[in-house]
C-alpha positions as CSV (number, residue, x, y, z in Angstrom):
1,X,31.2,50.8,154.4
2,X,30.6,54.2,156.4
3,X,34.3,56.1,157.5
4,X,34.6,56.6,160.9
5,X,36.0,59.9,162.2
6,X,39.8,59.8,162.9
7,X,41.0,61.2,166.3
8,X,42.0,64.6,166.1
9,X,44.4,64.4,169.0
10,X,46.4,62.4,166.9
11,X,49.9,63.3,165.8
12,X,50.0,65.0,162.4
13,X,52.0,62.9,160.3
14,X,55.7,64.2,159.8
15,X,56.4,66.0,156.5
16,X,59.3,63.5,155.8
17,X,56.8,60.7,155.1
18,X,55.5,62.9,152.2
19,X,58.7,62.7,150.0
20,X,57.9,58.9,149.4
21,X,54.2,58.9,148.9
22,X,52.9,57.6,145.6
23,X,51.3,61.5,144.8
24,X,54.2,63.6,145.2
25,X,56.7,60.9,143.2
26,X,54.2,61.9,140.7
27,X,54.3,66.1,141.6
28,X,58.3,65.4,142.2
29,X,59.5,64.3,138.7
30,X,56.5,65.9,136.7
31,X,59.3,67.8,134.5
32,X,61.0,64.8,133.6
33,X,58.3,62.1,133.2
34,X,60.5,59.6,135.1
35,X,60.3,55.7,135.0
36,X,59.4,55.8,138.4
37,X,56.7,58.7,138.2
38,X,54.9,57.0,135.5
39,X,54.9,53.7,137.8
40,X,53.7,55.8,140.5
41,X,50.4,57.4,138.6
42,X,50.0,54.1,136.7
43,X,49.2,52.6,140.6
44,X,47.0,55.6,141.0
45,X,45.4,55.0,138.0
46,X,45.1,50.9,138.8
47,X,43.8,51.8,141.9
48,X,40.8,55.1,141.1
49,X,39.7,54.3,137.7
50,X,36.3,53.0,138.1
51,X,35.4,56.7,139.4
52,X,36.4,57.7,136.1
53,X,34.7,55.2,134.0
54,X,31.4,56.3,136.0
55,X,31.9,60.0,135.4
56,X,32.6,59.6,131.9
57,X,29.3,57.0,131.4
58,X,27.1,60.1,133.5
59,X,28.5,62.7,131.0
60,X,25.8,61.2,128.5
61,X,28.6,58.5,127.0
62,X,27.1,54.3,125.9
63,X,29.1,52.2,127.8
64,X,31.0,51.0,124.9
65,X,32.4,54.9,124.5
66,X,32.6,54.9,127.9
67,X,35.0,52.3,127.7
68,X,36.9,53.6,124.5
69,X,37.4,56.7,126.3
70,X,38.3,55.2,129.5
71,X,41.6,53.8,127.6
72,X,41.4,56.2,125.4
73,X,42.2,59.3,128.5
74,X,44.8,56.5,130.6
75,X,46.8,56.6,127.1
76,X,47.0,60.3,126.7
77,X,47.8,60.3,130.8
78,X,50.5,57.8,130.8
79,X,51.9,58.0,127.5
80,X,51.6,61.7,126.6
81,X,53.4,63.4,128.9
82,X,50.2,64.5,131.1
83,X,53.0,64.4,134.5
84,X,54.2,67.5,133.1
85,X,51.3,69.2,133.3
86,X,50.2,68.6,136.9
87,X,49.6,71.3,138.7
88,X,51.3,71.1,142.1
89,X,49.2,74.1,143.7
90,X,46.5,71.4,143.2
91,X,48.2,68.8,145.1
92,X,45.3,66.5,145.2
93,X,45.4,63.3,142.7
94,X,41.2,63.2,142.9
95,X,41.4,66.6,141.7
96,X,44.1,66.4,139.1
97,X,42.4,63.1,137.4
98,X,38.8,64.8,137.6
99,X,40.3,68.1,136.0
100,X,42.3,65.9,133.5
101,X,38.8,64.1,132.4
102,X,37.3,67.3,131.7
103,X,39.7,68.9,129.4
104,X,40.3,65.5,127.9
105,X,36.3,65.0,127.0
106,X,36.3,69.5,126.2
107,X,38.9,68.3,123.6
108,X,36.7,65.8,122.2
109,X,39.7,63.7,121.5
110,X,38.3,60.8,120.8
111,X,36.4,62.3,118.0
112,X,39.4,63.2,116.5
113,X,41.4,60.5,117.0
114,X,38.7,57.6,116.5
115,X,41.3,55.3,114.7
116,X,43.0,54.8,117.5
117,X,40.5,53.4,120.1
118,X,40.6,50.2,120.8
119,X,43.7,49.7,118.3
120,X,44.7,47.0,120.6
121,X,47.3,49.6,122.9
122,X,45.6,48.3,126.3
123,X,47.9,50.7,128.9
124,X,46.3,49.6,131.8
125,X,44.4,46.3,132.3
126,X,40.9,47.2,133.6
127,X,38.1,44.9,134.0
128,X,36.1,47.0,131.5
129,X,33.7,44.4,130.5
130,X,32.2,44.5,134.5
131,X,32.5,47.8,135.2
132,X,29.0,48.2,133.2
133,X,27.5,45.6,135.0
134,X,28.8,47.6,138.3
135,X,27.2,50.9,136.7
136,X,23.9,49.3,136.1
137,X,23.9,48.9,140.4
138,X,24.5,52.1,141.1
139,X,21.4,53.6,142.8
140,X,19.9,56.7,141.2
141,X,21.1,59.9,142.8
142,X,20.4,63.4,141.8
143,X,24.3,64.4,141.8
144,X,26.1,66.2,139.1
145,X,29.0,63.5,137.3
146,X,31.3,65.7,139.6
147,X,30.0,64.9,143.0
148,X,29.0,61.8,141.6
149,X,32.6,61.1,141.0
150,X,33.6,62.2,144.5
151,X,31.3,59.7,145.8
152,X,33.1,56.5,143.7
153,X,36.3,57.6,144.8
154,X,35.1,57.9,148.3
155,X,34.0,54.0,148.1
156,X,37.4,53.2,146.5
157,X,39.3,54.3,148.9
158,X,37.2,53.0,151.8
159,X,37.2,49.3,150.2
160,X,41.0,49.2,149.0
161,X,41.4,50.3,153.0
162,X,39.4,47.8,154.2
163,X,40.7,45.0,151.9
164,X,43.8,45.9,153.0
165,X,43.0,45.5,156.6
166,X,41.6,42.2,156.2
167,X,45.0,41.4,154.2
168,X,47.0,41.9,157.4
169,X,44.2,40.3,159.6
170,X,44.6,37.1,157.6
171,X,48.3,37.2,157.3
172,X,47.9,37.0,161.3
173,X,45.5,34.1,161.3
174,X,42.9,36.2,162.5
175,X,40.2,36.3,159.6
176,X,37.8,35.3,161.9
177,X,38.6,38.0,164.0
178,X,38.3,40.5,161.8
179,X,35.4,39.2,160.6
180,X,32.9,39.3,163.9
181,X,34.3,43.0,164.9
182,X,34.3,44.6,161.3
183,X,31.1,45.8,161.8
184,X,32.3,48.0,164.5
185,X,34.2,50.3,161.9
186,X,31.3,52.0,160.8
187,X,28.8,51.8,163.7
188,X,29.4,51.8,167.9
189,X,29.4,48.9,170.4
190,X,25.3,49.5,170.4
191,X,25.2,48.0,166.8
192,X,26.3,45.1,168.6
193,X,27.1,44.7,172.0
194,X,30.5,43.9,173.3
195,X,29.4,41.1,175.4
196,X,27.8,39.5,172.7
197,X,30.5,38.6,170.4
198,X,32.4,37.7,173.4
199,X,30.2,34.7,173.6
200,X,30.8,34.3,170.0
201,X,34.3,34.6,170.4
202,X,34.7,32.8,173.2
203,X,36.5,35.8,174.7
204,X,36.1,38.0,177.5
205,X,34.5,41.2,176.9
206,X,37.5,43.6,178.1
207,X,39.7,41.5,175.6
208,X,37.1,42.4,172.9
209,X,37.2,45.9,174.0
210,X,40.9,45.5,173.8
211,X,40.5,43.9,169.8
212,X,38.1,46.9,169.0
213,X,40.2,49.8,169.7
214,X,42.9,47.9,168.0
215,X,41.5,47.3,164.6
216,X,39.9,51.1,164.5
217,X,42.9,52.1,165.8
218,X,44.9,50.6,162.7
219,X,41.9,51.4,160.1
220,X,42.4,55.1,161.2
221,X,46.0,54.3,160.3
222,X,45.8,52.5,156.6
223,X,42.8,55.3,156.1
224,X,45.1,58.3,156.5
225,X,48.1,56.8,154.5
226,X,45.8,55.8,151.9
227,X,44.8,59.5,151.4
228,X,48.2,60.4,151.9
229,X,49.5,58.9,149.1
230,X,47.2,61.0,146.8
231,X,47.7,64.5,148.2
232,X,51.0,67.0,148.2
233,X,51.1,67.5,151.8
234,X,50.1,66.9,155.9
235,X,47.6,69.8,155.4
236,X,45.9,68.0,152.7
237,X,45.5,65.1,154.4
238,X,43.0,66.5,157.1
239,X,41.3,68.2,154.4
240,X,41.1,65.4,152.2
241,X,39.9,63.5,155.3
242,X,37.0,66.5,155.8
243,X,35.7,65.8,152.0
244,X,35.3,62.1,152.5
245,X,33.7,62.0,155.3
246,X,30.8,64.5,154.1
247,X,30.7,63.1,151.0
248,X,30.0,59.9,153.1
249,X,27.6,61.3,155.0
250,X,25.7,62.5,152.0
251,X,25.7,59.4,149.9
C-alpha cells in the first residue's frame, strides 16, 4: 500500500494535541516509569514489533534466537526501566526502539543471561510462531537491517492506518464503499476512472468524486496522527512524514 502525499497547505497540528499522544506520555514520565507510561510504550511496542523481529533475524540471528531475543529486548524495555533512558532530543519512537536494539544486541545480553529466555515471562503476546513464516515473504533487498527496518515500520504504519480506516468505513455500513475507492489511496482517478465505478456503484460520478476526496481526505488524517503519536513534536511530524514517504518510494 503506496502513501500518498499529504497536503502541505494543511494546518499544522496544534502543539496541545502533543501532550496526550502515546510518544510523549512515554518522553513525559520517563523519570518515573509511570503505570501509564509503561501502558503507553507497551501499545508502541504491540503495534511496531515485527520491524524489530526482522532487524534482529537480518543481523545474522535463526529464527528461534530471533524470537528469544525478540522477548528477550521487550523484557529489558518494559520491565527494566528502559523509559528512563529515552532520550527526548531524539523524540522519535522508530528511532528510540532501533537505537534500543542495537545496544541491547552490542550487549549480547542474551548470551549472558541465556537462563532466562523463554522462562515462560511472555511480556507482550506476539504472534512469534508467524512472524517467520512472514520473514520467509519478504523479497530480497540489498538494504542494511537499518533501512531494512525503516522499511517494516513504514508498512506497519501504512496497514494499521488503513485497517483503521476500513474500521470506521464498516462502523458506517460502508464496507463496500471503502472497498471499490481504496484503490485510489495510492494511485490517481487514471488507475481507474471515476465514471467507472460510478457504474459499479450505482452512483453518479460527481458523488464519487465527492467519496474520493473524502476518504483521502480522512487517510491523510489517521496517517498524520498515527505518526504523531510516535514523535515529540508538530515539527517531527512533517519530518517523519518526509522519511516515510522516500522510504516508500524506495521499497
Amino acid at each position: 500500500m503506496a502513501a500518498t502525499e499529504t497536503d502541505s497547505s494543511a494546518p499544522a497540528r496544534p502543539q496541545a494535541v502533543f501532550v496526550t499522544t502515546i510518544w510523549t506520555v512515554v518522553l513525559a514520565a520517563a523519570r518515573s516509569d509511570t503505570p501509564r507510561a509503561q501502558a503507553a510504550l507497551e501499545h508502541l511496542c504491540q503495534t511496531y514489533w515485527y520491524p524489530l523481529y526482522a532487524f534482529i533475524r537480518r543481523r545474522g540471528n535463526s529464527s528461534e534466537d530471533a524470537k528469544d531475543l525478540t522477548q528477550a529486548f521487550f523484557l529489558s524495555l518494559l520491565k527494566g526501566g528502559s523509559i528512563g533512558r529515552a532520550d527526548q532530543s531524539r523524540g522519535r519512537f522508530r528511532s528510540f526502539l532501533l537505537g534500543a536494539a542495537n545496544h541491547f544486541l552490542a550487549r549480547e545480553w542474551a548470551k549472558e543471561q541465556a537462563q532466562k529466555r523463554g522462562g515462560g515471562q511472555q511480556v507482550l503476546s506476539l504472534d512469534l510462531a508467524a512472524a517467520e513464516s512472514r520473514f520467509a515473504l519478504e523479497p530480497a533487498h540489498p538494504d542494511t537491517p537499518d533501512k531494512a527496518f525503516d522499511r517494516e515500520w513504514a508498512r506497519i504504519l501504512l496497514d494499521t492506518v488503513l485497517t483503521r480506516l476500513e474500521s470506521e468505513y464498516r462502523q458506517e455500513g460502508k464496507a463496500g464503499l471503502f472497498e471499490a475507492l481504496k484503490q485510489t489511496l495510492a494511485g490517481t482517478s487514471e488507475t481507474q476512472p471515476h465514471a467507472v465505478t460510478a457504474v459499479q456503484l450505482k452512483m453518479n460520478e460527481g458523488a464519487v468524486r465527492v467519496a474520493v476526496h473524502r476518504l483521502r481526505g480522512r487517510y491523510r488524517e489517521l496517517l498524520r496522527a498515527e505518526i504523531a503519536d510516535t514523535v515529540a513534536s508538530p515539527d517531527e511530524v512533517k519530518s517523519e512524514l518526509r522519511h516515510l514517504f522516500k522510504t516508500i518510494a524506495n521499497s
